[in-house]
C-alpha positions in Angstrom: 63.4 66.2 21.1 66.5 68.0 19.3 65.4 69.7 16.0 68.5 71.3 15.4 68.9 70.4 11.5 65.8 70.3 9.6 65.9 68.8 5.7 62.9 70.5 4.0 61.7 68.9 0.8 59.9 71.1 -2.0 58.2 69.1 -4.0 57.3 71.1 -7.1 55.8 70.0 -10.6 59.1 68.8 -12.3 61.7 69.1 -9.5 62.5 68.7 -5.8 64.0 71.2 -3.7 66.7 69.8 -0.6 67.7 71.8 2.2 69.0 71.7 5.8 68.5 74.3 7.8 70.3 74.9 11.4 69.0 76.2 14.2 69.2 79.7 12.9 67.8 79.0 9.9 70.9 79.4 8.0 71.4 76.9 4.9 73.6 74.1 6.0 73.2 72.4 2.5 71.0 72.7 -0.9 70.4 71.4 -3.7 67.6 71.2 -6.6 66.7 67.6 -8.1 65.7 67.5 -12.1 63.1 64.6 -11.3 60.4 64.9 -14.4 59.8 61.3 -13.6 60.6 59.6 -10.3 62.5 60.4 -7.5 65.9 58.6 -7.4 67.1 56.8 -4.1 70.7 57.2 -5.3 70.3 60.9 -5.6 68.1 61.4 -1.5 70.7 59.5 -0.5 73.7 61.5 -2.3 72.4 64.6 -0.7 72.3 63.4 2.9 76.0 62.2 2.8 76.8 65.7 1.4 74.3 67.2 4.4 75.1 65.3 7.4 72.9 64.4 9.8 68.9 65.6 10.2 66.8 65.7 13.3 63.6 65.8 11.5 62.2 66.0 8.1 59.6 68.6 6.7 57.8 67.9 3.5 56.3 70.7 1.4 52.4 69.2 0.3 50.0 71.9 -1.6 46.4 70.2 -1.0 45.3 69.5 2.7 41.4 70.2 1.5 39.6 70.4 4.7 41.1 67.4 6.6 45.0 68.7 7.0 44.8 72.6 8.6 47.7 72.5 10.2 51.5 70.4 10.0 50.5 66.5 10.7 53.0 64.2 11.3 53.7 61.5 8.4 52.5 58.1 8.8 51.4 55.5 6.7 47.2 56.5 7.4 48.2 60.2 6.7 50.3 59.7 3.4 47.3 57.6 2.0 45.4 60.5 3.1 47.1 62.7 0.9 47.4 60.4 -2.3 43.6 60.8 -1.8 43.5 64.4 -2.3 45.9 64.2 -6.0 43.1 65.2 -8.0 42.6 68.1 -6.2 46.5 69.2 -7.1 47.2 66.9 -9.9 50.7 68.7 -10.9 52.4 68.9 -7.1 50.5 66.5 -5.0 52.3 63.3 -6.7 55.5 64.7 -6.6 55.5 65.3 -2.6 54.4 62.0 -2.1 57.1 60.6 -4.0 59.6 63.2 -2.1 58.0 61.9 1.2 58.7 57.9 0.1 62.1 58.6 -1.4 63.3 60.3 2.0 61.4 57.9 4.4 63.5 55.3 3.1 66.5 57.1 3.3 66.0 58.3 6.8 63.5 55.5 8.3 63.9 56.3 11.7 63.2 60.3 11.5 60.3 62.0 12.4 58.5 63.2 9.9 56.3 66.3 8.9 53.5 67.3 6.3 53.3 71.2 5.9 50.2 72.2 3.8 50.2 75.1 1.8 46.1 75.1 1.7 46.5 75.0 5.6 47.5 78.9 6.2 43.7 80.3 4.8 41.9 77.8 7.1 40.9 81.3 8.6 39.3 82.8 5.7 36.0 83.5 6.9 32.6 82.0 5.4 32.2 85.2 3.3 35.8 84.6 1.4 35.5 80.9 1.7 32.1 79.8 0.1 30.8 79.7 -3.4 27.6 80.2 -4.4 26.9 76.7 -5.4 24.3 74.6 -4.4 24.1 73.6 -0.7 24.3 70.0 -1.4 27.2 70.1 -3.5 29.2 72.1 -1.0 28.7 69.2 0.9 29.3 66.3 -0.6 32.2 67.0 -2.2 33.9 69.8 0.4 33.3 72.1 -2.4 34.8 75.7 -1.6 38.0 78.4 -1.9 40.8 76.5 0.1 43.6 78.8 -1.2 47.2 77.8 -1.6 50.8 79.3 -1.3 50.0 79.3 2.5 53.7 78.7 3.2 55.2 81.3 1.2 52.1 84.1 2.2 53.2 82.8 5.5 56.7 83.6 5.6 56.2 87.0 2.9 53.6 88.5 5.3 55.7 88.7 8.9 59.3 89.4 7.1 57.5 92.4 5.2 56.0 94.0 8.1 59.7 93.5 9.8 61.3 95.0 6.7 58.5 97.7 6.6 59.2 98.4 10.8 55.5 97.7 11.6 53.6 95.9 14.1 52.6 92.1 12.4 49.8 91.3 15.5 47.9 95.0 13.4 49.1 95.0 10.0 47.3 94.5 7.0 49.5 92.5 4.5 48.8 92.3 0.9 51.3 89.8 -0.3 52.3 88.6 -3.9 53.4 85.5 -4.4 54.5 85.9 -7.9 56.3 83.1 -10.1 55.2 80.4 -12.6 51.9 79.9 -10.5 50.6 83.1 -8.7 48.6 84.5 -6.1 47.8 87.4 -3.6 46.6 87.0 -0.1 44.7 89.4 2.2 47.1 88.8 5.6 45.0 90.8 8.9 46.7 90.6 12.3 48.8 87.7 10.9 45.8 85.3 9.5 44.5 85.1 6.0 41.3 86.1 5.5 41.0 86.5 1.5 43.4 85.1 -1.5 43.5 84.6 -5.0 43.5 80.8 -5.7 40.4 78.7 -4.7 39.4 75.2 -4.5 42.5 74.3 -6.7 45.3 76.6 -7.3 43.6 77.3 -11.3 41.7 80.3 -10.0 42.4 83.7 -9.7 45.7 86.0 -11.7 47.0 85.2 -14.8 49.9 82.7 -14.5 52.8 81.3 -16.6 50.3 78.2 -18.0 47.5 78.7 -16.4 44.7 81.4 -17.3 43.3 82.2 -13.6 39.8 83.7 -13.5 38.0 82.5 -16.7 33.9 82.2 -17.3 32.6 79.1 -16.3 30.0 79.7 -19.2 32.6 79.9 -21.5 34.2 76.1 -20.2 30.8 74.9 -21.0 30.1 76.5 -24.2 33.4 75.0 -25.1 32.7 71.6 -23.9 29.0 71.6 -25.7 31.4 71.9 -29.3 33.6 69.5 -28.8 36.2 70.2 -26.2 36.9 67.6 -23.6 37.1 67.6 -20.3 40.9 66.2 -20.8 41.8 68.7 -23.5 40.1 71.5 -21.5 42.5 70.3 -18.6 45.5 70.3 -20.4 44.9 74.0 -21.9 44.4 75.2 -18.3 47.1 74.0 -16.6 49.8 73.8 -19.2 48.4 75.9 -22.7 47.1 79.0 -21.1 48.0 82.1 -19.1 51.1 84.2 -20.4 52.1 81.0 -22.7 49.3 81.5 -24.8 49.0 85.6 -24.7 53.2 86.3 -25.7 54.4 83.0 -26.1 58.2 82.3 -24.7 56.7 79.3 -22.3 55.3 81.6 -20.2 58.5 83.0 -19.1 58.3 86.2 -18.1 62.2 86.9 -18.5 61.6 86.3 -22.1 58.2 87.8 -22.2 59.3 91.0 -20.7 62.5 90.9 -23.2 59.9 90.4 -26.3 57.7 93.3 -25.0 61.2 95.5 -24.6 62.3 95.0 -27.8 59.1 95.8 -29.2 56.8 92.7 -29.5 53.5 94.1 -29.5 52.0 90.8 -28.7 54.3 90.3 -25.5 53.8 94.1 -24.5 49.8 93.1 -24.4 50.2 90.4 -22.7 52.1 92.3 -19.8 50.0 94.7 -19.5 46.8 92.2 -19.3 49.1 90.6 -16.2 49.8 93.5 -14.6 46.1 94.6 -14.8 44.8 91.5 -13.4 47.4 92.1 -10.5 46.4 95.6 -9.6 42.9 94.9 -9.9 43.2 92.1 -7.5 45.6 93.9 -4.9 42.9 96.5 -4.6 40.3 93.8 -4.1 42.2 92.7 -1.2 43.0 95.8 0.7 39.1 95.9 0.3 38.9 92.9 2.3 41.1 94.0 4.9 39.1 97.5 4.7 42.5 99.1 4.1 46.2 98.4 3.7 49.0 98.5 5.7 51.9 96.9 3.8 52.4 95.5 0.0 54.9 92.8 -0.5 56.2 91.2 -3.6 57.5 87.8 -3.2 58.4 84.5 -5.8 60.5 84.5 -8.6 58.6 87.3 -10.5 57.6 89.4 -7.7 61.3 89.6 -6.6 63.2 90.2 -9.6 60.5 92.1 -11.9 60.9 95.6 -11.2 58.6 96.7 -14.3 56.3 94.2 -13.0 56.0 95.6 -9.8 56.2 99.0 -11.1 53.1 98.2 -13.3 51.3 96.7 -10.5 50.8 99.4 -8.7 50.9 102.3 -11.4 47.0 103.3 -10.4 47.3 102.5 -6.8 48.0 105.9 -5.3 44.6 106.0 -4.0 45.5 103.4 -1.7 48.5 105.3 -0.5 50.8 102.8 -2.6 53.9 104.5 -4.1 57.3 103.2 -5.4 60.5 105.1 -5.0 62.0 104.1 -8.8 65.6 103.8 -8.0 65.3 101.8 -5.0 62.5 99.6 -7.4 65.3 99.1 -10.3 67.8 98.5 -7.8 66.3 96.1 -4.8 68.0 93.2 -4.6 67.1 90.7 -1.8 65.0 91.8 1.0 64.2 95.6 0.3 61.7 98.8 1.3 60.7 100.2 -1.9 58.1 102.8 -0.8 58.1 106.4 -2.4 59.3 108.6 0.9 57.3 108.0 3.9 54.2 107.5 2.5 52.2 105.4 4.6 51.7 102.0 3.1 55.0 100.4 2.5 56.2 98.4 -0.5 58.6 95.3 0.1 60.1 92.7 -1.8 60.9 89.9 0.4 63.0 87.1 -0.7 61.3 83.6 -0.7 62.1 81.6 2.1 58.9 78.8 1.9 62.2 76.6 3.6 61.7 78.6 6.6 58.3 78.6 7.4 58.3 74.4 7.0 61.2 74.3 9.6 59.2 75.9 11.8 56.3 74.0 11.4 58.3 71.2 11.6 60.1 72.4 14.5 57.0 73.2 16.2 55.1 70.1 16.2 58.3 67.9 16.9 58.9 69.5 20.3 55.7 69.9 21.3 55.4 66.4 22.0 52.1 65.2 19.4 54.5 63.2 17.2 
């Protein structure tokens, strides 16, 4: 079956992403969908007169727990499926589904693709993957670290060690997936073996809303005065992170503009992010037992040079170094490494699109549509 033209939908909390890739990968057409709601036919529809034709579809869906570890093809058992898992993602997992019904009307008759972002760690290994929770609790309820951003570690980890000139089937790959939600993953020979997130993507750096690592004593301590489980959600996900240290919405352009300009509670928070980041890169170099290649992806990773700068300001003993000019300056795809040291630093554009093509691509002509 022809996959020529791929439409990839990224479904994210408040809006949809459209685009058609070619063969090569190359954007035949784009466009981003304001949808805080619902998902308007009119506006599907708008798109694919503007894009032409599509061989196949390939949705964006962040939870795949432990019954999705790879791209499924979408019919009505596997989208119930899915719905299923919503409580595991509350913010994204609703909006794909209502990217996959919007399209499947608009394009009945075309196959189809789920691509999990929880399905790239499905190689983490039992140490990385398990909490120390009671046995019977792990299994009733599937509890462990599942790990998300799997499409954009993906797609981060093999561009950087082409940017970097090195060998992807040996490298080890730190990668950054830095924007409004955030994460690092441990990439060895190509296969994740340690990340940030966990069994939903609340765990691990500090984020635009969300707080990442906190003390689950602390949760309860709060819930045993007062706090409910709702109100404790909504802090979380939407009240915490760099929204509540500097303010701004969590927007680091405005954060970092505060902190310039000589907001001292902005400046702190920074720093607090940037700690939590370097901290956590060296944790997973540790994992890999040593590291080959660090690359800064996502909206933040890509166009904060003092973030990056900061990251990995006490990571000379790993053999990380930045060259400054080429940090202030990178633009798109770049090396940023200090001379030849050994590790190299990258910042790789964000190109989740391309990985979800070829997932798409690859289970379309394989023939187990």
């Amino acid at each position: 079956m022809s996959t020529e033209r791929v439409l990839v939908v990224n479904a994210g909390s408040s809006t949809v992403k459209l685009s058609v890739l070619d063969s090569h990968d190359a954007i035949v057409c784009a466009s981003t969908l304001e949808c805080p709601d619902e998902i308007p036919d009119g506006a599907v529809s708008g798109f694919l007169r503007d894009a032409g034709p599509v061989d196949a579809v390939g949705h964006r869906v962040v939870h795949g727990a432990a019954e999705f570890t790879g791209a499924t093809r979408l019919d009505p058992s596997v989208i119930a499926r899915i719905a299923g898992l919503a409580p595991l993602a509350p913010l994204h997992q609703g909006r794909a589904l209502a990217g996959i019904d919007a399209v499947r009307r608009a394009l009945p008759g075309v196959p189809a693709v789920a691509c999990f972002d929880t399905a790239f760690h499905r190689t983490l290994p039992a140490e990385a993957s398990t909490y120390a929770l009671p046995e019977g609790w792990r299994t009733k309820w599937g509890l462990r670290r599942y790990g998300f951003h799997g499409l954009s570690h993906a797609y981060a980890a093999r561009r950087a060690c082409e940017l970097a000139g090195v060998e992807a089937a040996s490298a080890r790959v730190v990668s950054c997936h830095l924007g409004a939600g955030a994460s690092l993953a441990a990439v060895r020979a190509g296969e994740s073996v340690d990340t940030t997130m966990g069994f939903t993507p609340a765990e691990g750096l500090v984020m635009a809303t969300r707080a990442g690592d906190v003390d689950p004593g602390l949760i309860l301590w709060l819930q045993r005065r007062g706090v409910t489980v709702d109100d404790l959600e909504q802090a979380l996900e939407h009240g915490a992170g760099m929204a509540a240290l500097a303010g701004h919405g969590g927007d680091m352009r405005a954060i970092r503009a505060a902190a310039e300009a000589g907001d001292r509670r902005a400046a702190i928070a920074r720093r607090i992010y940037a700690y939590r980041l370097r901290t956590r890169i060296a944790a997973m170099a540790a994992a890999m037992g040593g590291l080959d290649v660090l690359a800064f992806t996502g909206g933040v990773g890509e166009h904060d040079d003092a973030v990056r700068a900061d990251a990995v300001r006490e990571l000379a003993f790993l053999g990380v170094r930045l060259d400054p000019r080429a940090n202030a300056e990178a633009c798109g795809d770049a090396d940023v490494s200090a001379g030849d040291d050994p590790v190299r630093t990258v910042v790789v554009t964000a190109r989740e699109d391309i990985e979800i093509a070829h997932e798409t691509r690859s289970l379309v002509t394989s023939g187990r549509m």
